[in-house]
N, C-alpha and C positions, 0 to 999 in steps of 0.2 A: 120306639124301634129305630136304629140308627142303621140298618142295612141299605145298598145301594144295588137298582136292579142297570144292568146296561145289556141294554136289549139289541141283535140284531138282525136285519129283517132280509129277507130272499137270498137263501132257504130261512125260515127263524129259527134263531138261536139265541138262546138267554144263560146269563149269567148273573148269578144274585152272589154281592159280596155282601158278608155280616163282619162290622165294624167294629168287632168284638161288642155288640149289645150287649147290656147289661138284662134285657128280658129275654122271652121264649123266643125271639127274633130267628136264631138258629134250629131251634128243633123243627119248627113252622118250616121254612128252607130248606133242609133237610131234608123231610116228607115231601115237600113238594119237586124237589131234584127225584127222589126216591121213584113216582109217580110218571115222571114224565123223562126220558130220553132227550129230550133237547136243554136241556136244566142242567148246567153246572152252578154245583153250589159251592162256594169259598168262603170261611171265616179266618178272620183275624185272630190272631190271639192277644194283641195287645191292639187298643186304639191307634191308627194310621193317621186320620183327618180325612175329611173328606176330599182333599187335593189329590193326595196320593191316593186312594180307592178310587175316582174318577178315571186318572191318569193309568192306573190297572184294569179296569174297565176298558180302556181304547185301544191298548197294547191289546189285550185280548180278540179285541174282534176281528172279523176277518169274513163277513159278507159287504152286502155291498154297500149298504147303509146300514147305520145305530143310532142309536137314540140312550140317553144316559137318563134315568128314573130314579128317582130317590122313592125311599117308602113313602112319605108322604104323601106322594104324589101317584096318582091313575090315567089311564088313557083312556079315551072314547070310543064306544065301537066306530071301524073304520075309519080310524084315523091315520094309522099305517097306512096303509090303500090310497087313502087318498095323498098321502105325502109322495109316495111311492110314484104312483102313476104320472104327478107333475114333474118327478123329477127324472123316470124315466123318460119322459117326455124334451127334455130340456139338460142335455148331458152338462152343459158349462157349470149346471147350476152345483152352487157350494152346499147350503142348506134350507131348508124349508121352516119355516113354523106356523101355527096362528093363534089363534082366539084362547081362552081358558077361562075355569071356571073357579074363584075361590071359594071353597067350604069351610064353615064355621064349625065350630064343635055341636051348635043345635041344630045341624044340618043346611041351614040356609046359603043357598049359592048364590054369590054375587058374582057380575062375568069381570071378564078383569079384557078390556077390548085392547087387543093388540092391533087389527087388523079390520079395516071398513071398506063400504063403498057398495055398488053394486053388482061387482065380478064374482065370483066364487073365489076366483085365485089371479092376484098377483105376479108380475116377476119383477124385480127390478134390480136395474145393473149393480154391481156391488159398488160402486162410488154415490151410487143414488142412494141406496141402501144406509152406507155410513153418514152422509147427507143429514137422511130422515132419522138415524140413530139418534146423532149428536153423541155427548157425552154422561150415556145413560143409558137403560138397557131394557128395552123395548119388544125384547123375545122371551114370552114363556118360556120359561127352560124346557118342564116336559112335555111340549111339544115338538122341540126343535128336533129334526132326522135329519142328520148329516152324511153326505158321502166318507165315506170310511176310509179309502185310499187319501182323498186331501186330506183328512181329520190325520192321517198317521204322517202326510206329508208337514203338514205343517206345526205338529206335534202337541202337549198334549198342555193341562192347564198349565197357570204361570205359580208356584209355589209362593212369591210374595205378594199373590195377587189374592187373598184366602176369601173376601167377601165382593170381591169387582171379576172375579176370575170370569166367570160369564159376560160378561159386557164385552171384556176383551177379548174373549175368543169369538163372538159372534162377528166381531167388528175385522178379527185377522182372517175368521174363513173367508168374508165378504172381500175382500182385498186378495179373492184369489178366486174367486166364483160369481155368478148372480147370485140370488137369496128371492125364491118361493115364499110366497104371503098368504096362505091358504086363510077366507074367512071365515070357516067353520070354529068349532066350538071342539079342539082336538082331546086337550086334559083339564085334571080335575088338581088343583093347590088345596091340599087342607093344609088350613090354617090349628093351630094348636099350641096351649104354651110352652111345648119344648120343642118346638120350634129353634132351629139355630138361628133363621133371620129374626126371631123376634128377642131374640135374648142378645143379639148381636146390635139392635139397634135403640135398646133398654138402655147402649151406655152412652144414645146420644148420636145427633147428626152429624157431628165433627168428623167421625172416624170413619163414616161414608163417606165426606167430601175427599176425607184424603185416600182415601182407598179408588173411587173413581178418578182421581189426577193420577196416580199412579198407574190406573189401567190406560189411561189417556197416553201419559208418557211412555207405558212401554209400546203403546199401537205405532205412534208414529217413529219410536227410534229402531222398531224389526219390522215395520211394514209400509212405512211413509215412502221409501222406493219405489212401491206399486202403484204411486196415486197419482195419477197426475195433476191434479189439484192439491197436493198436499201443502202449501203453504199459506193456502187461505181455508183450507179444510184446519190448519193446526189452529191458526188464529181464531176461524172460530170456536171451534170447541174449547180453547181456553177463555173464551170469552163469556160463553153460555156456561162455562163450571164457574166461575169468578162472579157472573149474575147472581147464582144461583147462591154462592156464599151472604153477599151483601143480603138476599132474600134471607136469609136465616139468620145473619147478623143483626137485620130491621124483626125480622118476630121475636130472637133472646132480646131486644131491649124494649119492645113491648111487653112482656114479659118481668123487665126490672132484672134480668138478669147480665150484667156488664160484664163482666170477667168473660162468657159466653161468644157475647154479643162484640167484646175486643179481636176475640181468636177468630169468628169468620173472617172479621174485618181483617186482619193480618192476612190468613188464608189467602182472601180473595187479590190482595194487591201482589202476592207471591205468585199467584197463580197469573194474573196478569193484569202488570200495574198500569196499563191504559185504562182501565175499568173505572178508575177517577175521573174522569172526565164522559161517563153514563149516569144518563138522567138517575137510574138507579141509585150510583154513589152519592149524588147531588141533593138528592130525598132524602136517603138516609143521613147526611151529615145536616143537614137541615134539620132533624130533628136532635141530633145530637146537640148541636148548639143550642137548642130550647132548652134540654134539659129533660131527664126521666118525669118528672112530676108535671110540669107544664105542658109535657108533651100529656101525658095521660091524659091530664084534665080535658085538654081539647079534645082530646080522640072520642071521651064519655059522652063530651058535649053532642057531639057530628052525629048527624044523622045517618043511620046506615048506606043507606041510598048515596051520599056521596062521598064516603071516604072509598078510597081505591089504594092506599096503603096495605104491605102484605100484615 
């Protein structure tokens, strides 16, 4: 089912768009608009993507808060309520999210913890926010309830941003709001194999690094104005993605896969070539100079307990 539900809340109102599905996606929709007076229902005739049906989704709303729901995904009793109340409560605030659950296809829920501690609920300023983000993306999606008037002020996903689009708009609301950290348990991910993240990440962690630099770069060159840390906010966040490359460049060549294992390494000094001079880099090329074979053999040798290599 490739339909996309954007929900929004006081008075509620829902809108379910069909992404041109190839299944019963639209008859299911249909009946249920049929049923219910608050139900608009919208099908595609031809495939949009999901940027553009999102981005149609926001245009549309027009209470006070939304929330954007893909099929896959469910909400919790009271989770609205609860989003709701905190942010009634807290007008500055941008958006809200928390906790979630991933389901498997044999039903087993694993939680997926965005949000801890001993409070119920968080606020934290939107530069703390991007802080604790980094460059990565740390909000359930359907969880997250946005005020609707920012959401439209600050406008809608990034079209070259098709797999980091969420990171970056979490990070651009947050640079115009506080951000609500409810600990509760708001929605449910199933997980399944048509899945677009899992088929999106079937072709390999490359095309995530670069997709997250790119949502990196468009945050700070349409919202780096707003920060008043933004220059050691930019520094690190290219710092922590360039880590995080050398980390994948050291497991493709644990792995004997070099060609892989070259392109983070490229990645990583693109993204930012002081990262040569992190203990990181340092480990890593220290094994490159061993050599793939020599390095293995020692790695077989070690004892678990003290290798600390990724």
């Amino acid at each position: 089912m490739d339909s996309i539900l954007a929900q929004t809340v006081s008075p509620l109102r829902v809108l379910i768009i069909d992404d041109a599905s190839p299944d019963n996606s639209a008859e299911v929709a249909a009946e249920i608009a049929k049923g219910d007076s608050r139900v608009t229902f919208l099908r595609h005739p031809l495939n949009r993507g999901h940027i553009a049906t999102y981005n149609e989704g926001i245009e549309w709303a027009s209470s006070e808060y939304m929330l954007l729901l893909s099929a896959d995904d469910y909400l919790l009793p009271g989770a609205l309520n609860r989003a709701i109340q905190l942010m009634d409560a807290n007008s500055e605030m941008a958006f809200t999210f928390g906790n979630a659950l991933e389901r498997s296809p044999s039903g087993a829920e694993t939680p997926i913890r965005a949000v801890s501690g001993n409070a119920d609920a968080h606020i934290l300023s939107g530069v703390r926010f991007i802080e604790l983000s980094g460059p990565r993306n740390i909000v359930p999606t359907p969880t997250a309830v946005v005020r609707t008037q920012l959401q439209h002020n600050v406008g809608g996903y990034r079209s070259q941003l098709t797999h980091s689009g969420d990171m970056e708009m979490w990070l651009r609301l947050a640079a115009h709001g506080s951000v609500g950290m409810l600990k509760a348990y708001q929605a449910v991910y199933r997980r399944h194999a048509a899945n677009m993240s899992l088929a999106y990440f079937t072709e390999g962690l490359l095309p995530d690094m670069e997709q997250r630099k790119a949502a990196v770069d468009c945050f700070f060159q349409t919202c780096g104005h707003r920060l008043p840390t933004k220059d050691r906010l930019e520094r690190k966040f290219y710092w922590l993605l360039a880590r995080d490359a050398i980390g994948l460049a050291s497991r493709a060549f644990n792995a004997g896969k070099m060609q892989t294992s070259q392109a983070f390494c490229d990645l990583a000094l693109r993204i930012c070539p002081s990262i040569r001079w992190s203990s990181a880099w340092v480990k890593f090329s220290s094994k490159r100079l061993m050599g793939y074979h020599a390095w293995n053999l020692l790695s077989r040798r070690a004892s678990p307990s003290t290798r600390t290599d990724p």
